[in-house]
DRENTORTOR-21306 format. One record per residue: residue in one letter; x, y, z of N, C-alpha, C in turn. Coordinates in steps of 0.2 Angstrom, whole numbers, plus 2048, in hexadecimal, padded with zeros to 3 digits. Each point is the difference from the previous one (the first is absolute). Layout:
N
ATOM resn n.px n.py n.pz ca.px ca.py ca.pz c.px c.py c.pz
ATOM    A    X    Y    Z     X     Y     Z    X    Y    Z
...
This chain:
343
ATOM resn n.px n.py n.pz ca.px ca.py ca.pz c.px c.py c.pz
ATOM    X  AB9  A8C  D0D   7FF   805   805  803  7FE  807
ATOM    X  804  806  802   804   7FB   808  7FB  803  805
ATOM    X  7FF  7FD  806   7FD   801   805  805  802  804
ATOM    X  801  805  804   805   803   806  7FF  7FA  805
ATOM    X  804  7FC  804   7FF   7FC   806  7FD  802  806
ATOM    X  7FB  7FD  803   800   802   805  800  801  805
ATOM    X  801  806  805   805   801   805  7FF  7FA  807
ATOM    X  805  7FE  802   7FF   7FA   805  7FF  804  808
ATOM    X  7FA  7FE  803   7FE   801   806  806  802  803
ATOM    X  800  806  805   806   801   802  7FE  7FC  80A
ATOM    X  804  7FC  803   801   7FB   806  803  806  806
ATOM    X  7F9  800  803   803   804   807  802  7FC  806
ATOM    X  807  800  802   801   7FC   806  7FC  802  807
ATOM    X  801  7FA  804   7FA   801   805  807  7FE  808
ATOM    X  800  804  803   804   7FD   805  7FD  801  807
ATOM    X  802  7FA  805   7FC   7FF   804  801  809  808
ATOM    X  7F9  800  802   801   806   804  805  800  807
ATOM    X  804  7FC  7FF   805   800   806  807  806  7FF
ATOM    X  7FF  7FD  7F8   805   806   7FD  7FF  806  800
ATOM    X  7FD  801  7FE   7FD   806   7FF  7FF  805  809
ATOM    X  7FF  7FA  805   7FE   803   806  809  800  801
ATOM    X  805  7FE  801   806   800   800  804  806  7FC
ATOM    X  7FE  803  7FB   802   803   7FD  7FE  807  801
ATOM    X  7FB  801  804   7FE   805   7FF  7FE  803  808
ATOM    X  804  7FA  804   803   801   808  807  801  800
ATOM    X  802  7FC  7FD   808   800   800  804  803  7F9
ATOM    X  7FE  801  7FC   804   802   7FA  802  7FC  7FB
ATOM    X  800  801  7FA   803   7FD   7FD  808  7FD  7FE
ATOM    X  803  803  805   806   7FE   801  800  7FA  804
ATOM    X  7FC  7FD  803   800   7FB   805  800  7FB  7FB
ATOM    X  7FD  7FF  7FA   800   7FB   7FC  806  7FE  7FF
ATOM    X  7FE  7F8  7FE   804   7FD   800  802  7FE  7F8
ATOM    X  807  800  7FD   800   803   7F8  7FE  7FA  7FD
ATOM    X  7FD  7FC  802   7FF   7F9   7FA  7F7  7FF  7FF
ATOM    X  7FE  807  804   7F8   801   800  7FF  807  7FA
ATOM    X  7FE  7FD  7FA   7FF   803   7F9  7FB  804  802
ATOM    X  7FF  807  803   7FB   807   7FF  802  804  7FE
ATOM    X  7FC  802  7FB   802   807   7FD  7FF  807  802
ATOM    X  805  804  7FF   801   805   805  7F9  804  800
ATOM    X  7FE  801  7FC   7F7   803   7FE  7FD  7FC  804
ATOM    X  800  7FB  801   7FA   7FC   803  802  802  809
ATOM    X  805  801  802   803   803   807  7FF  804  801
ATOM    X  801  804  7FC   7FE   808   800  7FA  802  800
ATOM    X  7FB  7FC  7FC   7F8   7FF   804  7FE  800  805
ATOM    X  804  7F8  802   7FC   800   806  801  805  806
ATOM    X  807  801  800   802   805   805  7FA  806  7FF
ATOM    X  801  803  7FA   7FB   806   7FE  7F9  7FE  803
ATOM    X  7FD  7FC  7FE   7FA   7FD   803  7FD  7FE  807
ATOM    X  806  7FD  802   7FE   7FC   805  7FE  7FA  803
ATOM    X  7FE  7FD  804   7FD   7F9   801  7FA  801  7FD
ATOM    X  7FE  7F9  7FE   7F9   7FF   7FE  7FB  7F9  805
ATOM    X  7FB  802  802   7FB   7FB   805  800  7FB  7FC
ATOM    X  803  7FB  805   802   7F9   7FD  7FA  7FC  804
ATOM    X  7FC  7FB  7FD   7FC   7FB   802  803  7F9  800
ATOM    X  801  7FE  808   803   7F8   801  7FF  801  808
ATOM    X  801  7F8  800   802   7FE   808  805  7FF  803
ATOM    X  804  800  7FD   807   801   801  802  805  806
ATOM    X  800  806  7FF   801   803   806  7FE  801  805
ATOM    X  7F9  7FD  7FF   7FC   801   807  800  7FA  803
ATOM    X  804  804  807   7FF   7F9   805  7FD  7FE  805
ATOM    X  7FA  7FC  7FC   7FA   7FB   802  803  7F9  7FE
ATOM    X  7F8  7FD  802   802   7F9   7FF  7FC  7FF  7F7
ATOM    X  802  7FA  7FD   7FC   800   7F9  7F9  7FE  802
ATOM    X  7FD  7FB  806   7FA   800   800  7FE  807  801
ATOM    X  800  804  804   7FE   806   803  7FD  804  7F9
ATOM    X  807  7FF  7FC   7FF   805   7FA  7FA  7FD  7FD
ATOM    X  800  7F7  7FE   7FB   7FE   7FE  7F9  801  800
ATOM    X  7FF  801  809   7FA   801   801  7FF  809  800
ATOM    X  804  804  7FE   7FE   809   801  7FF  7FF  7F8
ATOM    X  803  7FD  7FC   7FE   7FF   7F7  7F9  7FF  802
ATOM    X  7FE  7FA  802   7FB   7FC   800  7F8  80A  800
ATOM    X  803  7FF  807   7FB   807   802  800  805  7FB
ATOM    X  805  802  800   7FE   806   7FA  7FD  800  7F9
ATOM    X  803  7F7  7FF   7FC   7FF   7F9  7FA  801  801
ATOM    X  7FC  7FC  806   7F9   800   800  7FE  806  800
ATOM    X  803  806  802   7FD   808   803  800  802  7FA
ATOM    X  805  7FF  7FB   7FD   803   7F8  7FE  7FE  7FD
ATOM    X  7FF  7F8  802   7F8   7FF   7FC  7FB  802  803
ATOM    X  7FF  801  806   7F9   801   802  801  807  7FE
ATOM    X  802  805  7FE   802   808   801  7FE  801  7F5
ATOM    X  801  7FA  7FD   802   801   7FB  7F8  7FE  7FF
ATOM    X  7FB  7FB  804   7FB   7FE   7FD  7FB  807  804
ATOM    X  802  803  803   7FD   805   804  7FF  806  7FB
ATOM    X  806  802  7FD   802   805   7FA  7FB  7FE  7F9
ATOM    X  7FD  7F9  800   7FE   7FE   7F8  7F9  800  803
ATOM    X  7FF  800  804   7FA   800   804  7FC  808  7FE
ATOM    X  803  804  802   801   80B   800  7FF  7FF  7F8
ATOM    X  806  7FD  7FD   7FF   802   7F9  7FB  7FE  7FC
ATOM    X  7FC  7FA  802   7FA   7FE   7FD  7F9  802  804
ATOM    X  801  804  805   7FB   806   805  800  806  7FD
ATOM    X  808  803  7FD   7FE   806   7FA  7FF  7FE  7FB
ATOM    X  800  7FB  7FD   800   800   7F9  7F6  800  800
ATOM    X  7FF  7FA  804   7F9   800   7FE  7FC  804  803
ATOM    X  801  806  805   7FC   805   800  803  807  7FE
ATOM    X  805  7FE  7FC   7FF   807   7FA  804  804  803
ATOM    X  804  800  803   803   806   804  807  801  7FD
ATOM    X  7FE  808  7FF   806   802   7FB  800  807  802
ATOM    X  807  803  801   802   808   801  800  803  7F9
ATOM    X  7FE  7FE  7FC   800   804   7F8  7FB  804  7FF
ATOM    X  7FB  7FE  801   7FB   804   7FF  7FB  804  807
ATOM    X  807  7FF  807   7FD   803   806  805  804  801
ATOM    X  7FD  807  803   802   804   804  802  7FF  807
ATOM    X  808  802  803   802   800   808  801  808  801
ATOM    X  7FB  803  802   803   806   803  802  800  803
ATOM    X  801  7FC  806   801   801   806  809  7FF  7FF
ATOM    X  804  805  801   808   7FD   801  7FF  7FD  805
ATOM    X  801  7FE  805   800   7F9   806  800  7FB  7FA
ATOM    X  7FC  7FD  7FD   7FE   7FA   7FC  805  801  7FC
ATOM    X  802  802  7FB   805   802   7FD  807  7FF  802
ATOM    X  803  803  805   806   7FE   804  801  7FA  803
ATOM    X  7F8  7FA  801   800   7FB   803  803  7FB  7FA
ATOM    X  7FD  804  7FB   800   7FB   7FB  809  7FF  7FD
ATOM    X  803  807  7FF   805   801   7FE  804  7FE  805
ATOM    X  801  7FE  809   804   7FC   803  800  7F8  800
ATOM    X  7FA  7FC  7FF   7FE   7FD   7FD  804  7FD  7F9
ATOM    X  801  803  7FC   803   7FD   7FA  809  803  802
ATOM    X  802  805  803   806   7FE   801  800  7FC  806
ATOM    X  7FE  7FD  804   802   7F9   803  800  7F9  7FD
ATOM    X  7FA  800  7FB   803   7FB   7FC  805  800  7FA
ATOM    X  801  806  7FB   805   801   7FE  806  7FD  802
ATOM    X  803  800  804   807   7FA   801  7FE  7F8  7FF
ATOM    X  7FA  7FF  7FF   7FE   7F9   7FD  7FB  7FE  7FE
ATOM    X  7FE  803  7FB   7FC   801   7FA  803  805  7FC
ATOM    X  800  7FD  7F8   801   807   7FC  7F8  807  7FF
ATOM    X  803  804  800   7FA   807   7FF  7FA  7FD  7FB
ATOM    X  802  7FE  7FB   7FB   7FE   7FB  7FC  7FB  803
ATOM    X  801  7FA  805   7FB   7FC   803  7FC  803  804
ATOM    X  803  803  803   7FF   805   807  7F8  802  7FD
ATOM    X  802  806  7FA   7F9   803   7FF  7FC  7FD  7FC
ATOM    X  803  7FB  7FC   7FA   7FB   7FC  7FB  7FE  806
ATOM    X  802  7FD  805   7FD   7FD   807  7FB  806  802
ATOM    X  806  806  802   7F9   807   802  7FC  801  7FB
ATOM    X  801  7FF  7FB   7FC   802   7F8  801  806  800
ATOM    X  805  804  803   803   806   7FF  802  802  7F9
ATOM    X  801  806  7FE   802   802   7FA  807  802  802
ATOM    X  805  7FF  7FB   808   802   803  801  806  7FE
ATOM    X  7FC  806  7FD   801   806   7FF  7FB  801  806
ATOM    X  7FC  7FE  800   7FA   803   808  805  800  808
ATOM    X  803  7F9  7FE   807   800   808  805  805  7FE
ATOM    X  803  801  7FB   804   804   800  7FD  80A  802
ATOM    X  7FA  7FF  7FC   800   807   803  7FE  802  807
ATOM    X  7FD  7F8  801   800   802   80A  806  802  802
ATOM    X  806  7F9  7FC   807   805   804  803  806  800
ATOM    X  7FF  800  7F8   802   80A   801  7FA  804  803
ATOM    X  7FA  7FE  802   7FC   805   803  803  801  808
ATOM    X  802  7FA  803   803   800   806  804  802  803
ATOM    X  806  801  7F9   804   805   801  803  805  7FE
ATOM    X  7F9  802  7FD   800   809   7FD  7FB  804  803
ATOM    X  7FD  7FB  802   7F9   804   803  7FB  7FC  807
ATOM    X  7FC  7FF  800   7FA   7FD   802  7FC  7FA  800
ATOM    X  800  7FB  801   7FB   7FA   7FD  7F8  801  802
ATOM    X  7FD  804  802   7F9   802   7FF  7FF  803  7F9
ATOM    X  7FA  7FE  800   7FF   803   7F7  7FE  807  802
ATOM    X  801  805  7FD   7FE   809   801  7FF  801  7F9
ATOM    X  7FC  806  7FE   7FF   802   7FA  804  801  7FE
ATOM    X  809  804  801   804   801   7FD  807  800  805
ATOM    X  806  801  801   804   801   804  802  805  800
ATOM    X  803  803  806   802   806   800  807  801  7FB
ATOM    X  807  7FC  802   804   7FF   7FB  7FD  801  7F9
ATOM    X  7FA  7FE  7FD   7FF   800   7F8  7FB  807  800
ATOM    X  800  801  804   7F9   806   7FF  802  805  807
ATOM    X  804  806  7FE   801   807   805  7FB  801  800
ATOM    X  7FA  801  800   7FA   803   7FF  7FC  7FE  807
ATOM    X  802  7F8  804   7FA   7FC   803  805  805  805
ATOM    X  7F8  801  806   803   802   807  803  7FB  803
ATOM    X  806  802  805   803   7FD   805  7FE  800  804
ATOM    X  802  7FB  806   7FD   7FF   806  800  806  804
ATOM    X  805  804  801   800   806   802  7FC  807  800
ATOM    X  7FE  7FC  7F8   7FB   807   7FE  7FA  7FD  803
ATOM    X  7FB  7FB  7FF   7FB   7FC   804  801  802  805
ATOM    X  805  800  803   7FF   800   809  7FD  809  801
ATOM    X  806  804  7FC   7FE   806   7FF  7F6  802  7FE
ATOM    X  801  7FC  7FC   7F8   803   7FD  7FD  7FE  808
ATOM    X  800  7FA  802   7FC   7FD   805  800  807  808
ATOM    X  806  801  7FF   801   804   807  7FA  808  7FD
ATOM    X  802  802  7FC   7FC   807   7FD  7F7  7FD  7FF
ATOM    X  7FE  7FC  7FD   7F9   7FE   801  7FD  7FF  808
ATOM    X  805  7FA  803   7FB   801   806  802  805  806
ATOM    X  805  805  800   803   806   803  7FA  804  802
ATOM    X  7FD  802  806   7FD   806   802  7FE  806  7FF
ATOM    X  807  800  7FC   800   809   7FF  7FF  801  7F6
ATOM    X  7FF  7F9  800   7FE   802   7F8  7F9  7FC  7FF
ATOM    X  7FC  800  807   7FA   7FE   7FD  7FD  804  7FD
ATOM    X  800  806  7FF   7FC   806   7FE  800  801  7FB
ATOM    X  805  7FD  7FA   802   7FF   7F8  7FC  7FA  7FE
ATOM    X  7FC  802  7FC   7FF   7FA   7FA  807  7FC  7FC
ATOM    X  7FF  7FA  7FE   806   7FB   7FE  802  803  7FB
ATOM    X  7FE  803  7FB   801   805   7FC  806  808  801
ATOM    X  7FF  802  803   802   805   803  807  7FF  807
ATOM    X  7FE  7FB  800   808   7F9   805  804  800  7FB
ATOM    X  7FF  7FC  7FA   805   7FE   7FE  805  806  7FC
ATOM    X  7F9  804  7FD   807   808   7FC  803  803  806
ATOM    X  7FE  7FE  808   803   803   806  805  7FD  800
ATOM    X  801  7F9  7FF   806   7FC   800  803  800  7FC
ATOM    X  800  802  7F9   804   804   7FC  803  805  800
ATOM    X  7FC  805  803   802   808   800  806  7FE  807
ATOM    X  7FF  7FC  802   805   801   808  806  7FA  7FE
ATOM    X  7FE  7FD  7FB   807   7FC   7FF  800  7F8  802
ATOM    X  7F9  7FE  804   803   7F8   803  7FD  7FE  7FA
ATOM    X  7FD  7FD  7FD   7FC   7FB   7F9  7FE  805  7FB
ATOM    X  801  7FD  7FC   7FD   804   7F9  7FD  7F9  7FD
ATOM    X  7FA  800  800   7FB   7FA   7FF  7F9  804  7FF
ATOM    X  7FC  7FC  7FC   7F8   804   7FE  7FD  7FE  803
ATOM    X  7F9  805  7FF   7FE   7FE   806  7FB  7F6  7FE
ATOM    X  800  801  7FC   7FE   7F8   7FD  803  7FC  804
ATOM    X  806  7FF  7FF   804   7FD   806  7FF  7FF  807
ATOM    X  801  807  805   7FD   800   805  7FA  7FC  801
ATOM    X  7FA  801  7FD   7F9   7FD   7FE  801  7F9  800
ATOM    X  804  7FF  7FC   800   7F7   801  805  7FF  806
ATOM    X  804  802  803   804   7FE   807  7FC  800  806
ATOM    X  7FA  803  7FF   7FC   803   805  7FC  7FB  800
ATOM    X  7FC  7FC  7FB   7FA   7FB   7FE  803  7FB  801
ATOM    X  807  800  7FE   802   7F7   800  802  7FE  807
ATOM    X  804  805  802   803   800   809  7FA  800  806
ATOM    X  7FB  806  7FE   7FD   7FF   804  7FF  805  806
ATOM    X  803  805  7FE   802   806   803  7F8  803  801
ATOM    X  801  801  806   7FB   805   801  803  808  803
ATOM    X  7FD  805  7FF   801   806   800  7FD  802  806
ATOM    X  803  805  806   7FB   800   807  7FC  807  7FE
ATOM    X  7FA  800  802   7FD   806   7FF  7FC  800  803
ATOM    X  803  804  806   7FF   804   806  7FC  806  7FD
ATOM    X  7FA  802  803   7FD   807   800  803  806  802
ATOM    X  7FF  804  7FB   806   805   801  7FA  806  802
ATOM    X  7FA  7FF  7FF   7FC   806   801  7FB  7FD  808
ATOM    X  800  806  803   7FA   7FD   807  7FB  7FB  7FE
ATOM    X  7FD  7FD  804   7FB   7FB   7FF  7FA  803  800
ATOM    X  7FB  802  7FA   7F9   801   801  7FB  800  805
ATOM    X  7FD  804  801   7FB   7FF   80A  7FB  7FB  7FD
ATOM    X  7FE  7FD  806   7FB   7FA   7FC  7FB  804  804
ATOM    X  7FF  802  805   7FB   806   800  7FE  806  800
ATOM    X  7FB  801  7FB   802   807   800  7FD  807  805
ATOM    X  7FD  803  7FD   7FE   805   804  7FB  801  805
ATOM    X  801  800  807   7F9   800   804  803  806  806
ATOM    X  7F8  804  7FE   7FE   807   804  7FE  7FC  806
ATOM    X  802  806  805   7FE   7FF   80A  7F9  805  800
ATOM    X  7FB  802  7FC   7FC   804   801  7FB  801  7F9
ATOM    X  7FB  802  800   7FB   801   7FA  804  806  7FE
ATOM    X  7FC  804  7F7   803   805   7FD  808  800  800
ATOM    X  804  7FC  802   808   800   800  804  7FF  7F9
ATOM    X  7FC  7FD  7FE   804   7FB   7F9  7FC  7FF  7FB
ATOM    X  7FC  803  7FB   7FA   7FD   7FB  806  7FD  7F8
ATOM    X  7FA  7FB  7FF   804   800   7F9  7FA  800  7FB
ATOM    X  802  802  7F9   7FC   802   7FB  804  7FA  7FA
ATOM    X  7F7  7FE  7FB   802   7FE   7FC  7FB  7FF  7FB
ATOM    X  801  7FD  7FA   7FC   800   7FC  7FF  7F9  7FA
ATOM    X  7FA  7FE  802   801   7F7   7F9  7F9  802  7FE
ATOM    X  803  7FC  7F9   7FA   801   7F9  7FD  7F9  802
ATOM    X  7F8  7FE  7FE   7FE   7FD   801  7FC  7FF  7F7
ATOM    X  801  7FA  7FB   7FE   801   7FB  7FB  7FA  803
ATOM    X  7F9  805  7F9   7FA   7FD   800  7FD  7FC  7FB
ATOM    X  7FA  7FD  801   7FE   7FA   7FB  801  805  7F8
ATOM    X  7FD  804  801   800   807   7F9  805  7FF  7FD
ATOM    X  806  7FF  804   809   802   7FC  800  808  803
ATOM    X  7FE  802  805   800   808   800  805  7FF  809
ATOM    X  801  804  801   806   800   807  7FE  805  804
ATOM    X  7FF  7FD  807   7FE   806   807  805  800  805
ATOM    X  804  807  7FE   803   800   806  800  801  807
ATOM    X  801  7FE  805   7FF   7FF   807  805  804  805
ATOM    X  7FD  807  800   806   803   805  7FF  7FE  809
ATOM    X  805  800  805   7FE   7FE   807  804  804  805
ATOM    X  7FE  800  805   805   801   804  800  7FF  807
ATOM    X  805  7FC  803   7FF   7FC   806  805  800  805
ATOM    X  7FF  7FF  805   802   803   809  805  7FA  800
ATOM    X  806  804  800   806   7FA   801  7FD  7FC  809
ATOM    X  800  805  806   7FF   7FD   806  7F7  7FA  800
ATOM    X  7FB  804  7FE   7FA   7FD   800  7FE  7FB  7FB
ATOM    X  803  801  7F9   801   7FD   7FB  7F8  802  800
ATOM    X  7FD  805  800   7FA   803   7FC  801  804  7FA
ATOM    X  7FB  800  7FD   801   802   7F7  7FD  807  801
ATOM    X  804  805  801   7FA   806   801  7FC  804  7FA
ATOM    X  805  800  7FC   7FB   801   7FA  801  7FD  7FA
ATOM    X  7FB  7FF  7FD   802   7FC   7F7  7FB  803  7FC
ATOM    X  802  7FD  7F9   7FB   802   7FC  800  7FD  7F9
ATOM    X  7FF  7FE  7FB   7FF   7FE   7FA  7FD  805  7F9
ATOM    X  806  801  7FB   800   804   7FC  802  7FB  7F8
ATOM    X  7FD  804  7FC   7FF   7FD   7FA  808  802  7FD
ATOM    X  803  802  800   806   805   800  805  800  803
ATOM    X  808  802  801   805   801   802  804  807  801
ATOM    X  7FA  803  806   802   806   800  802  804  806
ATOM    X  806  804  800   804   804   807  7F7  800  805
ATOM    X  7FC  804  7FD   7F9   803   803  7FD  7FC  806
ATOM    X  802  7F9  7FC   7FC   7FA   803  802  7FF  808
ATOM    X  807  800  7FF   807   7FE   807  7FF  808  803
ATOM    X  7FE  806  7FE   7FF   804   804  7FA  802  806
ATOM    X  7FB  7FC  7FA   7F9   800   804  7FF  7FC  805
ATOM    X  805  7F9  802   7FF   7FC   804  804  800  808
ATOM    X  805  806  7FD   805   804   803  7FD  803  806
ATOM    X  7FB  803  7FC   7FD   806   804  7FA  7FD  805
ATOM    X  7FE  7F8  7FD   7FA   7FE   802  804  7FC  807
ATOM    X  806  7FE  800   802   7FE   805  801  805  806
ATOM    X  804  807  7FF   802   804   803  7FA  802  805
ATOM    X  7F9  7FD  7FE   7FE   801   807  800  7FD  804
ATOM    X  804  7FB  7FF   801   7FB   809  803  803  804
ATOM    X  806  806  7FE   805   802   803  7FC  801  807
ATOM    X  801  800  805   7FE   803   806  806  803  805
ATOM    X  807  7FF  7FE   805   803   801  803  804  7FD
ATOM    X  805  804  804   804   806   7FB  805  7FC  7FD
ATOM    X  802  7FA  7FF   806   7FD   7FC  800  801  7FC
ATOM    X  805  7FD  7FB   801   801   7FA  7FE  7F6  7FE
ATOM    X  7FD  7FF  7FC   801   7FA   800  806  7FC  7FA
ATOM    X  802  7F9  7FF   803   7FF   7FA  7FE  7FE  7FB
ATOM    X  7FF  802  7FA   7FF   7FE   7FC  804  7FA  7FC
ATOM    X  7FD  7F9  7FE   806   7FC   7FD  7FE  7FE  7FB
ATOM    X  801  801  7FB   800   7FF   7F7  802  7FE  7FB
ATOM    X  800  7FE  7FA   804   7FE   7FB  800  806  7FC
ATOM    X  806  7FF  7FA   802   806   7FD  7FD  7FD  7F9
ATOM    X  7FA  7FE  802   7FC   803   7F9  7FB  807  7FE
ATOM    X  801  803  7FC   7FD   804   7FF  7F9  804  801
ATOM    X  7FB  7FA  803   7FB   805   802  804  802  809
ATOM    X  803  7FE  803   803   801   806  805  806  800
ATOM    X  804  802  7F9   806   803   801  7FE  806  7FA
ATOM    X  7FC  806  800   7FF   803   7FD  7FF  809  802
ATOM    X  7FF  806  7FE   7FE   806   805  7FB  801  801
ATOM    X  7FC  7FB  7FF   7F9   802   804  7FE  7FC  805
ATOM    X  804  7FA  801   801   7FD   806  805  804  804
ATOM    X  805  804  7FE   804   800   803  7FC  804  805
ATOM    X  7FE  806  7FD   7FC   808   7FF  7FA  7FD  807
ATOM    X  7FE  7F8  800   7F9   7FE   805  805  7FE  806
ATOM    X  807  7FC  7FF   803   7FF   805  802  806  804
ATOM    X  801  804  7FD   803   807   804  7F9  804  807
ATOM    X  7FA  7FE  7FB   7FC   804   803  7FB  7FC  805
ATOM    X  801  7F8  800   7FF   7FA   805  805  800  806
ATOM    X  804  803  801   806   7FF   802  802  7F9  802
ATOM    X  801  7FD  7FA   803   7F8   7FE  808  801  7FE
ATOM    X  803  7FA  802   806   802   7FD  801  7F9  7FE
ATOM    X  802  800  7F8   800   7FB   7FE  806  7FA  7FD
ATOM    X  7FF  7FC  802   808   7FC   800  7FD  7FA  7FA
ATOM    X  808  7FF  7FB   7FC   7FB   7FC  806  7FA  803
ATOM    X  7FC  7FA  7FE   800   7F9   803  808  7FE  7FB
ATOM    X  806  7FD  805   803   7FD   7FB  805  805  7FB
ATOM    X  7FE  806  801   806   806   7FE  7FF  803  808
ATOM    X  800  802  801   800   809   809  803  7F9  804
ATOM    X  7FC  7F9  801   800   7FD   804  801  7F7  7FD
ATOM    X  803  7FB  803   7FF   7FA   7FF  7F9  7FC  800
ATOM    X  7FC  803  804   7FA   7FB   800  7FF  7FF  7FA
ATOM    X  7FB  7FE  7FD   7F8   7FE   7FB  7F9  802  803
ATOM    X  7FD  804  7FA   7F9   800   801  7FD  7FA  801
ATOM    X  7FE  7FC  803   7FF   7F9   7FF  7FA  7FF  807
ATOM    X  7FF  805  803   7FB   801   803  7F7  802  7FC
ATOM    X  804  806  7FD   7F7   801   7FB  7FF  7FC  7FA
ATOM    X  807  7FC  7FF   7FF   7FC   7FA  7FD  7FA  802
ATOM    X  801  7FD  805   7FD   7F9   801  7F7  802  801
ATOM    X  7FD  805  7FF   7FA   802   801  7FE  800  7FA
């Protein structure tokens, strides 16, 4: 059985870099023909260029000087080198590793990915991230996230997902939520406004959460008068009475009601009475038992709730014939009865 020979190392010439700087200033015409280059190897350099040459030769210093600038720098990479070994044995022994942590923040992100392209030009990538204990598909998607999108983590990208609002439409929701003339809409009835008119098409769930998260608050101005905090006060006796009626339950289980009626200016009770029952008859009797205070030809007011023993025809039929005219509390008028009620 023959064995095929094996192929001999092929010998690559090495020529010194003068030539090469000479050839690719001057041309290779300038050579001189008893200098064996091949015409490939010319036509590289040229193509190429010069290449950063290390000597002392060119530079014109003294060799001490070079000496002592060697001397320096060596020292500064060893101390820079025992400084680096120092880091590496501070992560290693506290554990510190980006594999199992999250960086939302892109700042940290961009720090980190400018960072590995400055050492890049010297160091290979694969030491780079062993040292960061980076994952190389983890640095890789940082770069395409950099430069397709965002380095903040977001739930989704707008490029991967039409669906997420744009900044312009946030800005929009923001302007229609805290806007004055749309306080008077529920959030609900905002956003199908914002539909029907064209600027966002978003539910109102959405709104809800842009509202919570951001922090918006909504102005809400009173759109109705303000309440009187005082209510009603007569200049004279007989001017203003108000009527009313409370159940008072007994040890029995059995219920008495209490009818009264009291002098809005004196705040005297002029008539009352307690009945077993809940009847027009009652409000009528007490009516009549008041109307003798009258000592003027006035009409007095009557002020009342629109309960039932108060609003009926045989009240009405007694106010007619008392000459009462009777106003109910809270409908004719804003007040409250809150006068014969506190009694």
């Amino acid at each position: 059985m023959a064995f095929a020979p094996s192929p001999t190392p092929r010998v690559r010439r090495a020529y010194d870099h003068r030539l090469r700087e000479h050839v690719v200033r001057t041309g290779a015409r300038s050579l001189a023909r008893h200098v064996p280059i091949p015409r490939s190897t010319i036509s590289t350099w040229q193509r190429r260029g010069l290449r950063p040459v290390v000597t002392i030769e060119p530079l014109q210093q003294d060799r001490q000087l070079l000496l002592e600038s060697i001397v320096k720098l060596d020292r500064r990479a060893r101390a820079l080198a025992a400084v680096v070994r120092l880091l590496l044995v501070l992560l290693r022994v506290s554990g510190f590793t980006l594999a199992c942590r999250r960086l939302p923040c892109g700042e940290a992100k961009a720090d980190i990915l400018r960072t590995i392209a400055t050492a890049e030009p010297i160091l290979p990538l694969g030491l780079i991230l062993r040292v960061l204990r980076l994952e190389a598909a983890r640095y890789h998607a940082w770069r395409h996230a950099g430069l397709a999108c965002h380095l903040d983590d977001h739930p989704s990208c707008p490029r991967t997902s039409p669906g997420q609002l744009t900044a312009a439409e946030i800005a929009t929701i923001k302007s229609m939520v805290l806007a004055p003339e749309h306080r008077h809409m529920p959030l609900r009835t905002l956003a199908l406004y914002a539909q029907r008119i064209g600027k966002v098409f978003a539910s109102v769930t959405t709104w809800a959460k842009l509202v919570r998260e951001r922090g918006w608050r909504r102005p809400r101005r009173r759109l109705h008068p303000p309440k009187p905090t005082v209510g009603l006060r007569a200049t004279q006796p007989n001017e203003a009475w108000h009527v009313d009626t409370t159940f008072i339950k007994l040890l029995a289980g059995t219920r008495a009601y209490v009818h009264a009626i009291i002098d809005n200016f004196s705040r005297k009770i002029l008539a009352w009475t307690v009945a077993a029952r809940l009847e027009p008859a009652t409000t009528c009797h007490i009516l009549l038992a008041a109307g003798k205070h009258l000592v003027s030809a006035g009409r007095p007011l009557l002020y009342a709730d629109s309960g039932i023993e108060n609003i009926n025809g045989v009240v009405d039929a007694t106010l007619l014939g008392a000459c009462l005219d009777r106003v109910l509390a809270q409908v004719d008028v804003a007040f409250s009865n809150s006068m014969v009620e506190a009694f």
